[in-house]
Each structure stands twice: as C-alpha cells, then as structure tokens.
C-alpha positions as CSV (number, residue, x, y, z in Angstrom):
1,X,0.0,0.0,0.0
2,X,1.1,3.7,-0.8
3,X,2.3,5.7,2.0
4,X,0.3,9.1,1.7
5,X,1.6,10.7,4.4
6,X,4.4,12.7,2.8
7,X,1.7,13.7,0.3
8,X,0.0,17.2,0.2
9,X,-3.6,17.8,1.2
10,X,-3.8,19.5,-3.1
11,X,-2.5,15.9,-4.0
12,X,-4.9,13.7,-1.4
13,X,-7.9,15.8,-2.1
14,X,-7.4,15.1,-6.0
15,X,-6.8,11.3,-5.3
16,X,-9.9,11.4,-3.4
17,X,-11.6,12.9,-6.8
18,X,-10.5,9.7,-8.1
19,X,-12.5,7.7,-5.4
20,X,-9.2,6.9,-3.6
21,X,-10.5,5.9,0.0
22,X,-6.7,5.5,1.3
23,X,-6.2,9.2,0.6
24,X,-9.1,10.0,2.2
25,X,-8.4,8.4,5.5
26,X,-5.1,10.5,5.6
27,X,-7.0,13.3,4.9
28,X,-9.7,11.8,7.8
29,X,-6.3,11.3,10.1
30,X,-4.2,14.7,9.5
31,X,-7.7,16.5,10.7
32,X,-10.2,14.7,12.8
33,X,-8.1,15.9,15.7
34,X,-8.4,19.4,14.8
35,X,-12.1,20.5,13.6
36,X,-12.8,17.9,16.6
37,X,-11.3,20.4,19.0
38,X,-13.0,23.2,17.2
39,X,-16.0,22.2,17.4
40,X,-15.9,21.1,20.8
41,X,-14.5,24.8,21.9
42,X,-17.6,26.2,20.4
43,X,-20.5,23.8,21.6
44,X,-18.8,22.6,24.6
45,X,-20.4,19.1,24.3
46,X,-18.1,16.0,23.2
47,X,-20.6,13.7,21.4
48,X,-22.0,16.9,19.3
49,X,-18.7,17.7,18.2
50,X,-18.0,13.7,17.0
51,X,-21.7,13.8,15.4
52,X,-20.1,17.6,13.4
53,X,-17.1,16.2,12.4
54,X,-18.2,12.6,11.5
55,X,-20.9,14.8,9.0
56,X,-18.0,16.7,7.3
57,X,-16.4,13.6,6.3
58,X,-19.3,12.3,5.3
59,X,-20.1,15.3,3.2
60,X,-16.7,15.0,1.7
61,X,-16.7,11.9,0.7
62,X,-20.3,12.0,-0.6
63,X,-19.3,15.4,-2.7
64,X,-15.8,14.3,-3.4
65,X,-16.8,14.7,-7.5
66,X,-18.7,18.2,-6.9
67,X,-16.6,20.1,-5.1
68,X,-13.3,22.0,-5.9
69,X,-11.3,22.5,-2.9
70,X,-8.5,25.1,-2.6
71,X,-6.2,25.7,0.2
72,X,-3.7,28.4,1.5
C-alpha cells in the first residue's frame, strides 16, 4: 500500500476525486483531531462535536466529485 503521508492535502484531495478511500483516511487522520477540537470549543459538548465532524467527512466523501477544494 502507498504511504500518503508525505503527500499534500492539493494531491490527497485530488486522489480522493479519483474515489481513492486510502487518501481519504489521511485526509480523515491529519484533521479529525483538529475540527474535533474546534467544534468542541464552540458547543462545549463531546458527542455533538464527533456527530459535526463525522458529518463533514461524510459530506466530503459523498461530494468528493462536486466540489473544488482550494487551500492556503
């Protein structure tokens, strides 16, 4: 299996374009951690903030073939 984690989050999310689910869990792994914690700092309740977070990934993968994603 490839090791994606020396790739860059332009690369994974195009890979996950391609229906690539391994570079979508390294996408899932590099920032679960974070919106988990900002979510939680904003609703202050832990299984909310899992319920948020698991729904953007969900979203993601779901629109993977709609959406355009840029980063900075």
């Amino acid at each position: 299996m490839y090791d994606y984690r020396h790739e860059t989050d332009e690369s994974l999310f195009y890979q996950v374009s391609l229906d690539d689910e391994n570079a979508f869990e390294e996408i899932y792994n590099r920032y679960w951690a974070k919106l988990y914690s900002q979510a939680f700092k904003r609703i202050k309740d832990t299984e909310a903030a899992r319920e948020i977070v698991q729904d953007v990934f969900t979203s993601f993968w779901l629109h993977r073939h709609d959406r355009i994603i840029e980063t900075s």
